[in-house]
N, C-alpha and C positions, 0 to 999 in steps of 0.2 A: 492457475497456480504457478504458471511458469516465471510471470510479470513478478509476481510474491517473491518465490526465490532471486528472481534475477534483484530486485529490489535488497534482501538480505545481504547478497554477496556485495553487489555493491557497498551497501553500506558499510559492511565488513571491510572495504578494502580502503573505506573515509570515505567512499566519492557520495556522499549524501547528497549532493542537487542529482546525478544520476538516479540515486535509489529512490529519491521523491519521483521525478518522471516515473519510472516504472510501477512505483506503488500509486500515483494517482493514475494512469490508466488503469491500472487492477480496479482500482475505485470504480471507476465510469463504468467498463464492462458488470462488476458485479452489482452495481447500483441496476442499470437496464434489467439485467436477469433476476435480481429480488423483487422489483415491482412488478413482475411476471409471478415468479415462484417463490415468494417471500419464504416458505418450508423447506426447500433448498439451498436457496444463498443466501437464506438471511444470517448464518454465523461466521458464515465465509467472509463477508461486507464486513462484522463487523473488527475482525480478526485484520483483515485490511486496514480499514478505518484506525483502528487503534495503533497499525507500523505507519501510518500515515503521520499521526499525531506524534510518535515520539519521533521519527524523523526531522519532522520539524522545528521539534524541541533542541534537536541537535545540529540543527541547520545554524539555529540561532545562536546555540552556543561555542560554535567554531567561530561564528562572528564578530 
């Protein structure tokens, strides 16, 4: 969760290539842990995945 917040605030603060690092390691780790315990992290991933994706979306439109 921490990667998650730390991701939020960054982005919050514009630095969105920061907040992508941080949210794609949240990715990677919650990826590993859902294909263990998909009933655990599987809304956590996708809760992830989805600040992943508008991040991006915002990456590209500062561009």
């Amino acid at each position: 969760m921490a990667l998650n917040n730390q991701a939020l605030y960054m982005s919050a603060l514009g630095r969105v290539e920061e907040a992508l690092g941080a949210v794609s390691q949240a990715v990677d780790i919650k990826t590993a842990l859902a294909e263990k315990r998909p009933a655990v992290h599987q809304q956590d991933l996708e809760h992830y995945l989805r600040l992943l994706e508008d991040l991006r979306k915002r990456g590209a439109d500062q561009k």
